[in-house]
C-alpha positions in Angstrom: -9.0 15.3 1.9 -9.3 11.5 2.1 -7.2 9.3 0.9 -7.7 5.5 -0.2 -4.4 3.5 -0.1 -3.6 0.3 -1.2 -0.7 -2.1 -2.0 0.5 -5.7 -3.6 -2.7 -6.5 -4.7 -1.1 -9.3 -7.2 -3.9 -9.6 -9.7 -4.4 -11.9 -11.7 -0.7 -14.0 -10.2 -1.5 -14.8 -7.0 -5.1 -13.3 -6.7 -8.6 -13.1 -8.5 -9.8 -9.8 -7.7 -9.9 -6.9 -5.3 -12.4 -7.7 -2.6 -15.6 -5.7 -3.3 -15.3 -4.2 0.5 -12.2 -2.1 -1.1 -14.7 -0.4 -3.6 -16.5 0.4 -0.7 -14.4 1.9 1.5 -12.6 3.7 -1.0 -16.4 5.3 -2.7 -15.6 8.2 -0.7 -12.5 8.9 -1.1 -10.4 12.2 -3.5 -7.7 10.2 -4.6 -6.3 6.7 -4.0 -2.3 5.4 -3.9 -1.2 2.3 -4.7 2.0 1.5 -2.7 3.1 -1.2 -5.8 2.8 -4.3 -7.1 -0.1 -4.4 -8.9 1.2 -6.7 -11.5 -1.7 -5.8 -14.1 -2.3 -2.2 -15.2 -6.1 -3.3 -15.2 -6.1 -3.1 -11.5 -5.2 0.9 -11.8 -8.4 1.5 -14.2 -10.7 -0.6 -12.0 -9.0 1.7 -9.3 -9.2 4.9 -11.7 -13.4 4.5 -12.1 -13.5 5.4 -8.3 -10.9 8.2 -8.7 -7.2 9.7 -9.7 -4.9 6.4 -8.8 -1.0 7.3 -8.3 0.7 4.3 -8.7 4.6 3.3 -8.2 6.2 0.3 -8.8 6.7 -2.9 -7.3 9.4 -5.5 -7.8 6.7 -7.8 -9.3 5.3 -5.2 -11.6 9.1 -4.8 -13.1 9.0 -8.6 -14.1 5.5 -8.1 -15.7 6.8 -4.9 -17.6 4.9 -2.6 -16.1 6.5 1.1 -16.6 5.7 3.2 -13.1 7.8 5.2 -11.4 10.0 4.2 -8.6 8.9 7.0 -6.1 6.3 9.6 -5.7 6.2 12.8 -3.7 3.4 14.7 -3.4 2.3 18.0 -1.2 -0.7 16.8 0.4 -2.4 20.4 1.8 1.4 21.1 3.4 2.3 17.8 4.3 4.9 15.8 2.2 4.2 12.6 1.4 6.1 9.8 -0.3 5.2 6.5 -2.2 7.1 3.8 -2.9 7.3 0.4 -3.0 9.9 -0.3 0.1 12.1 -3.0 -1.5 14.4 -2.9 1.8 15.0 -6.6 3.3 14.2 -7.7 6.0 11.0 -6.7 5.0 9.7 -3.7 6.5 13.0 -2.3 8.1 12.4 0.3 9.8 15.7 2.3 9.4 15.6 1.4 5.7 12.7 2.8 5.2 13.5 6.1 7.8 16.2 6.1 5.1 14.7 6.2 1.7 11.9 8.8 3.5 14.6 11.3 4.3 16.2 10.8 0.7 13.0 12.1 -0.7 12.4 14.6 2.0 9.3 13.5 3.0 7.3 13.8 6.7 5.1 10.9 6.0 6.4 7.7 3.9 3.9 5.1 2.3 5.4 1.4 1.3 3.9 -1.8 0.8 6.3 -5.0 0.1 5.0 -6.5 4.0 2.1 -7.5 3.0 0.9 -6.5 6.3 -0.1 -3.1 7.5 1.5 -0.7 10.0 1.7 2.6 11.5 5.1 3.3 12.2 5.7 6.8 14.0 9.5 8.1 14.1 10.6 11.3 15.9 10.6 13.1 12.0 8.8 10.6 10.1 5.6 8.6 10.0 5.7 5.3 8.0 2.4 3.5 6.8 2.2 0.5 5.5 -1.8 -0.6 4.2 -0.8 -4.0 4.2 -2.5 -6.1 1.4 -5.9 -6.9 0.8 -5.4 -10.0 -1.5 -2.3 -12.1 -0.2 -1.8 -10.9 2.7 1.2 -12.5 5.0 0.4 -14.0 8.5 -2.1 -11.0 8.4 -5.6 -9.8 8.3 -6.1 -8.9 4.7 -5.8 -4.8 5.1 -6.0 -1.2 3.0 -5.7 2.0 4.9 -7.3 5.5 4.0 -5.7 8.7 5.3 -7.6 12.3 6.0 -5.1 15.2 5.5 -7.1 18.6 7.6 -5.4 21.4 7.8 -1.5 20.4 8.2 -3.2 17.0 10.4 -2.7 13.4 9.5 -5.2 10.5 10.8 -4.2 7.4 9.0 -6.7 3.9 10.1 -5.9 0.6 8.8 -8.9 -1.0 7.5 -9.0 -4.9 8.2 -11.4 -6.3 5.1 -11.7 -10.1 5.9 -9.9 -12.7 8.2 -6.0 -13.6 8.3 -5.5 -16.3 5.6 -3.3 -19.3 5.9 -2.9 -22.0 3.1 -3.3 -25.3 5.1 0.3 -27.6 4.5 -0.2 -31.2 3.5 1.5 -33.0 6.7 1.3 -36.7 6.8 0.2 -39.0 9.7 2.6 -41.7 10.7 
């Protein structure tokens, strides 16, 4: 099974679009996850037309209304998987997250909230982050797709363009 997964794609408040690259990458693929954050419930359909999108919800989809669950858990051919959006501060906390994985009993927990990817592995968890492939922060611009074999994990992060800065204004004396 391959697995497309995304997170805070931001569209249409702080992005355009989804980069056509993630359509490729994810042609492939038997379902895709969206780790939160989507901010418009077109971004799931445009997802959808590739295949079955599981979304959760994000803190900005919450001030744009959108109703999504908090948390997912799914059996993954054995392997138990969780989404959710990670809302832990500092962003990305490790033992935060360890904490919210064990709370849903899960082997392998899926966040986004960074907006930059990582593969985290703990002695009884693996945490994956795919980053984001719109606003990404001091980053490159990232997904990830995941193959589930046989009780096996292989999780890649996909770079999809280069690390984006917005250029500050500073003044010459």
């Amino acid at each position: 099974m391959l697995i497309g997964v995304i997170s805070d794609t931001h569209i249409p408040e702080r992005a355009q679009t989804i980069p056509k690259i993630v359509f490729e990458t994810f042609k492939d693929v038997d379902l895709i996850l969206h780790a939160g954050d989507l901010v418009s419930l077109s971004i799931k359909e445009q997802l959808e037309a590739i295949n079955t999108t599981i979304c959760v919800q994000g803190n900005m989809d919450r001030y744009m209304g959108l109703k999504l669950p908090e948390r997912k858990k799914l059996n993954l051919e054995g392997i138990e998987i969780g989404l959710t959006h990670g809302e832990v501060y500092p962003r990305g906390d490790t033992q935060q997250l360890h904490y919210i994985g064990l709370e849903m009993g899960v082997e392998v927990l899926i966040t986004g909230h960074t907006h930059w990817s990582f593969i985290k592995e703990l002695p009884d968890m693996i945490l994956l982050n795919p980053g984001s492939p719109t606003v990404p922060r001091l980053s490159d611009p990232s997904i990830m797709t995941i193959e589930v074999e046989n009780g096996q994990l292989d999780a890649k992060i996909v770079k999809i363009g280069d690390p984006v800065c917005k250029a500050l204004n500073f003044k010459k004396s």
